[in-house]
N, C-alpha and C positions, 0 to 999 in steps of 0.2 A: 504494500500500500504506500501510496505517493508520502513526504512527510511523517516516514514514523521510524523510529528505529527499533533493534532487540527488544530493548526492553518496554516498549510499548504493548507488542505483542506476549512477552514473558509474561507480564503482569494480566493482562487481557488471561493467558490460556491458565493462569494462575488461580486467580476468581472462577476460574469456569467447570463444578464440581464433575463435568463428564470427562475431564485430562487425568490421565493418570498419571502421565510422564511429560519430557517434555525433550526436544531434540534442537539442536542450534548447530547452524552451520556458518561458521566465519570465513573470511578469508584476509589475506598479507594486507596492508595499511589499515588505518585509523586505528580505534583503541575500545570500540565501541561493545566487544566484549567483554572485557573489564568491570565494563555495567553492573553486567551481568553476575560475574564473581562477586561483585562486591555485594548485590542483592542476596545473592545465596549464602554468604558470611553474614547478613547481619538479619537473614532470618525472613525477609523480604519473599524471598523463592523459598516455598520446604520439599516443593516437586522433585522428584529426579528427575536430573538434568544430565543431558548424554552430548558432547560438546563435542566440534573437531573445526579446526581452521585449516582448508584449501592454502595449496600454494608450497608444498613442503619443498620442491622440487628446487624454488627460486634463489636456494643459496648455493645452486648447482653451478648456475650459470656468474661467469665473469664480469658483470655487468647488469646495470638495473634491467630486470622485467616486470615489465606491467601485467597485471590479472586481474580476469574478472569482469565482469558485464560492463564494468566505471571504468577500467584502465588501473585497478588497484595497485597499488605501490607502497613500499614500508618505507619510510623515509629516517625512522628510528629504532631501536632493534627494541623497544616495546612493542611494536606495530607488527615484526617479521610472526610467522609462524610456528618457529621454537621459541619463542616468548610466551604468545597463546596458547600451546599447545603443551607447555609444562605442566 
């Protein structure tokens, strides 16, 4: 949906007593999973939550690659995929 991010949606399937779980797919740049973590540490999310950030490949190549529908890019090594994916 136009203007929403993770955890718009988190919250949304969160309230919604027919979720029993919950699935999140990331990929390389921004931080916007992090939300996410941060909601499930302070009790926000108590769903389980099944997580994986796309893009593992990108620290293959020598040089910046873009991913992703947007042109995703990690510009800081919070952003890359083994940040997220610890």
């Amino acid at each position: 949906f136009p203007c929403t991010d993770f955890m718009d949606h988190m919250l949304r399937y969160e309230a919604d007593p027919s979720i029993q779980m919950m699935v999140l797919l990331g990929e390389v740049g921004g931080t916007l999973e992090y939300d996410v973590c941060e909601a499930i540490k302070a009790g926000t999310i108590t769903k389980p939550v099944v997580a994986w950030c796309t893009g593992t490949v990108a620290k293959f190549f020598p040089y910046d690659v873009q991913f992703g529908h947007a042109g995703a890019l990690a510009q800081a090594t919070l952003e890359t995929v083994d940040a997220k994916n610890a």
